[in-house]
Wavefront OBJ file of the C-alpha trace (Angstrom):
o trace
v 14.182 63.022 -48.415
v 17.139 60.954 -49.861
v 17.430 61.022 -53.658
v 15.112 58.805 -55.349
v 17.309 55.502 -55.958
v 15.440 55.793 -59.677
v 16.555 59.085 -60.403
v 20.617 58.021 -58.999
v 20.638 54.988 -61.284
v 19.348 56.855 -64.482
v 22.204 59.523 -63.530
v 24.839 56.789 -63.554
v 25.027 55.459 -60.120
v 25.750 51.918 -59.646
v 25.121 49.687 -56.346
v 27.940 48.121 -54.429
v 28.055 45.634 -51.914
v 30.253 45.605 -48.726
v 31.143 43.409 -45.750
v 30.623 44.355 -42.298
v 33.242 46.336 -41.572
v 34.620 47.309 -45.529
v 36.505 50.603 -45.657
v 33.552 52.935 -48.365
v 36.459 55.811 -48.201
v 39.655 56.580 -46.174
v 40.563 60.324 -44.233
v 42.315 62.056 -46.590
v 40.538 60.365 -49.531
v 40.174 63.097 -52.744
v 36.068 62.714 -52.955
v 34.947 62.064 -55.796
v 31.218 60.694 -55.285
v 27.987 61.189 -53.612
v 27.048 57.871 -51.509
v 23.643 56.932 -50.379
v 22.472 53.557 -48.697
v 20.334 51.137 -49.742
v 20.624 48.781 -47.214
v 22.755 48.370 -44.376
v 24.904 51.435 -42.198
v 27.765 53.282 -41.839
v 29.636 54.931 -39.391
v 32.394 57.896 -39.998
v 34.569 58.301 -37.443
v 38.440 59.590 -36.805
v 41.062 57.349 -34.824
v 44.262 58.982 -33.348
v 47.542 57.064 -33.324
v 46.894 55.092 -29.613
v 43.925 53.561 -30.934
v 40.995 55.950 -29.621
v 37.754 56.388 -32.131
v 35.703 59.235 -32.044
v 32.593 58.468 -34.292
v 31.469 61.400 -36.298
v 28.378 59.789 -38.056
v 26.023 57.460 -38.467
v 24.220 56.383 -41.429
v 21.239 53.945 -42.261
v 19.439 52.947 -45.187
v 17.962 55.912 -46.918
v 20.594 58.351 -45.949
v 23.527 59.620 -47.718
v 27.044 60.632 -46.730
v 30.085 62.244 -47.658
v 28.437 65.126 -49.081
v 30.629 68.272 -47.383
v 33.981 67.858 -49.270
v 31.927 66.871 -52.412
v 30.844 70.384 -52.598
v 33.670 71.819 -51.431
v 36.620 70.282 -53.361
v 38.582 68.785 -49.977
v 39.628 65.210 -49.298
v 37.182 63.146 -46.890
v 38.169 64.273 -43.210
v 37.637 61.122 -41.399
v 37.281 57.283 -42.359
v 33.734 55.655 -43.630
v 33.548 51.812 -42.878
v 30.115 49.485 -43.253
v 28.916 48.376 -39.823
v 26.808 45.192 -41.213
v 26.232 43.786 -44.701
v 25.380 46.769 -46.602
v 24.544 48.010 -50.675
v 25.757 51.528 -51.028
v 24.884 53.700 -54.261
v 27.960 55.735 -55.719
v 27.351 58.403 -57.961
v 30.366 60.372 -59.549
v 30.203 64.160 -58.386
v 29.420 65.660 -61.852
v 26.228 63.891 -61.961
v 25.283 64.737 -58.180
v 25.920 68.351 -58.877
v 23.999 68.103 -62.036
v 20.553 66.722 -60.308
v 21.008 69.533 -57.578
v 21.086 72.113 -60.457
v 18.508 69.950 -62.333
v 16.191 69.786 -58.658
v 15.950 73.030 -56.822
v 13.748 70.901 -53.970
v 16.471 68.447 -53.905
v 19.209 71.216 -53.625
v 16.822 72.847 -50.608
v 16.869 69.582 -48.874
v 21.038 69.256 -49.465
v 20.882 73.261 -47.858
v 18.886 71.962 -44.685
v 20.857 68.987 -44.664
v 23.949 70.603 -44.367
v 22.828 73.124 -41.847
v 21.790 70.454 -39.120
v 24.972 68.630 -39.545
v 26.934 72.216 -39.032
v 24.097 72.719 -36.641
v 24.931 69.002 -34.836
v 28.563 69.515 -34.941
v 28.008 72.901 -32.565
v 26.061 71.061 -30.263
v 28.833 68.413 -30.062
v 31.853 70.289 -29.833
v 30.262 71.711 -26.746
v 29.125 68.443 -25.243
v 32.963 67.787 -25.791
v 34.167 70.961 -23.869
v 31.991 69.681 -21.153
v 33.715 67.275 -19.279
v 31.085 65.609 -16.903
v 30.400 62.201 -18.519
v 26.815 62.547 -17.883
v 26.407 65.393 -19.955
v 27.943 63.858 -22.448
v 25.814 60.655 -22.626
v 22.886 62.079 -21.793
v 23.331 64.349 -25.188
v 24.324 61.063 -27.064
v 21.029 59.259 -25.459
v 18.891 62.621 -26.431
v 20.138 63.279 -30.120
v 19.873 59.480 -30.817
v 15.982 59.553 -29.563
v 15.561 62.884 -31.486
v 16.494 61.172 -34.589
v 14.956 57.652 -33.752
v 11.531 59.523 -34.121
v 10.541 59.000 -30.505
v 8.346 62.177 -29.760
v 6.473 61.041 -26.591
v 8.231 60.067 -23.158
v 8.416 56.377 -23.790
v 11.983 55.180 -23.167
v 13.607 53.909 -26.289
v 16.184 50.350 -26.863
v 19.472 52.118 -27.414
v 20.663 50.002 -30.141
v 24.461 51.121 -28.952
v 27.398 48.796 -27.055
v 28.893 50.619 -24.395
v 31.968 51.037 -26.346
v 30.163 52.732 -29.251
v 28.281 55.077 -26.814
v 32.115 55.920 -25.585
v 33.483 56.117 -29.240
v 30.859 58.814 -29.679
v 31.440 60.498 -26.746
v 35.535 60.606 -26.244
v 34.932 59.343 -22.925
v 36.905 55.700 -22.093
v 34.744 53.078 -22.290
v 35.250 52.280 -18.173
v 33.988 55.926 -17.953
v 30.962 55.236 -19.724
v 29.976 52.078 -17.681
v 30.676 53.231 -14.101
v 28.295 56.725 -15.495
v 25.699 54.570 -16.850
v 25.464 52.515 -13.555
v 24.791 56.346 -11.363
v 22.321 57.237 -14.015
v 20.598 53.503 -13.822
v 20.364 54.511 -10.175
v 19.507 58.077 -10.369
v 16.410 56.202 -12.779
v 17.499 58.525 -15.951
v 17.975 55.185 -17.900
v 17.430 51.127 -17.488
v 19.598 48.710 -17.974
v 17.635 45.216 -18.485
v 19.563 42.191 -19.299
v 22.882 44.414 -20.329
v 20.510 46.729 -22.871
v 20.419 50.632 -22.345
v 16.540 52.181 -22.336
v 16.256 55.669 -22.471
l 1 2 3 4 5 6 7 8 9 10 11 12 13 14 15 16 17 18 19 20 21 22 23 24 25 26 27 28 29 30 31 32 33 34 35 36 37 38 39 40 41 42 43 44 45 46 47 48 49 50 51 52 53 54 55 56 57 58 59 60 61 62 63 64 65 66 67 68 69 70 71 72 73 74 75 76 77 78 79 80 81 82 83 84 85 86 87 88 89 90 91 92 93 94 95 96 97 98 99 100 101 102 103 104 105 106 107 108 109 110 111 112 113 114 115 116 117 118 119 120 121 122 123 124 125 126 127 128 129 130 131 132 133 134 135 136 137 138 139 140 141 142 143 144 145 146 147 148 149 150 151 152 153 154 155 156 157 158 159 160 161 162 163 164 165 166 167 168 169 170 171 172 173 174 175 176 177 178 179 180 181 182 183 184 185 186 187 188 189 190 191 192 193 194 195 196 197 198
């Protein structure tokens, strides 16, 4: 249940259009809005000096982002960039924190909200202790098909290169290929014409 786009616009939000690829905030960033897509994605993710990306978050049209060190008064703790053409809303954080006093079933759903991403993070950092690669992409492949809406046992495009599934993981991209190719054989995913089904 994103905010009703209405209901952001008559609070002062105003659309902005990005590039593929446009930075929305920088880590480190004071935040000072609430952002929610109207078209196009986002990732959030953190890159150490050498170059290595860990992605922390993916958003599509509908969702919003950003909203943890909104509430809390911190700075943004990793980097937000477009990953296609995309129109973001931006509403300034007075105004957000006025329509979650304003909307106590818009505050619930901010409550939930925030518990499955504390909830998500849990489930990650332990994925990340874990270090057979497997593991690891097989709890990639699972939460992306838990969010994707896929209830039944029909296997699912993933919509992911093999260097995003690695991003996400903190596993080398080579790592992620040569694992893919034992679970192709071991028949826990197929690989037709390059794409990943799961």
């Amino acid at each position: 249940m994103p905010i009703d786009i209405n209901l952001l616009f008559t609070r002062g939000a105003v659309a902005t259009k990005y590039k593929k690829n446009d930075v929305v905030f920088h880590e480190g960033d004071a935040a000072h809005f609430y952002y929610q897509i109207i078209d196009g994605g986002v990732r959030a993710y953190h890159a150490n000096d050498k170059g290595k990306e860990f992605t922390q978050g993916l958003f599509c049209a509908g969702e919003g982002f950003g909203e943890p060190p909104l509430l809390i008064n911190e700075t943004y703790p990793c980097k937000a960039i477009t990953v296609k053409d995309s129109t973001i809303l931006k509403l300034s954080k007075d105004n957000f924190l006025k329509i979650l006093d304003d909307y106590p079933p818009i505050q619930k759903y901010f409550l939930l909200l925030l518990a499955k991403k504390i909830h998500s993070k849990s489930k990650t950092s332990n994925n990340i202790i874990n270090q057979n690669p497997e593991f690891r992409i097989l709890a990639f492949l699972n939460s992306f098909k838990k969010k994707s809406g896929s209830a039944n046992g029909d296997k699912v495009l993933i919509p992911y290169t093999r260097q995003e599934i690695a991003n996400h993981t903190g596993l080398r991209v080579e790592t992620v290929i040569r694992a893919l190719t034992k679970m192709k054989n071991s028949c826990k995913v197929e690989i037709i014409d390059r794409k990943i089904y799961y």
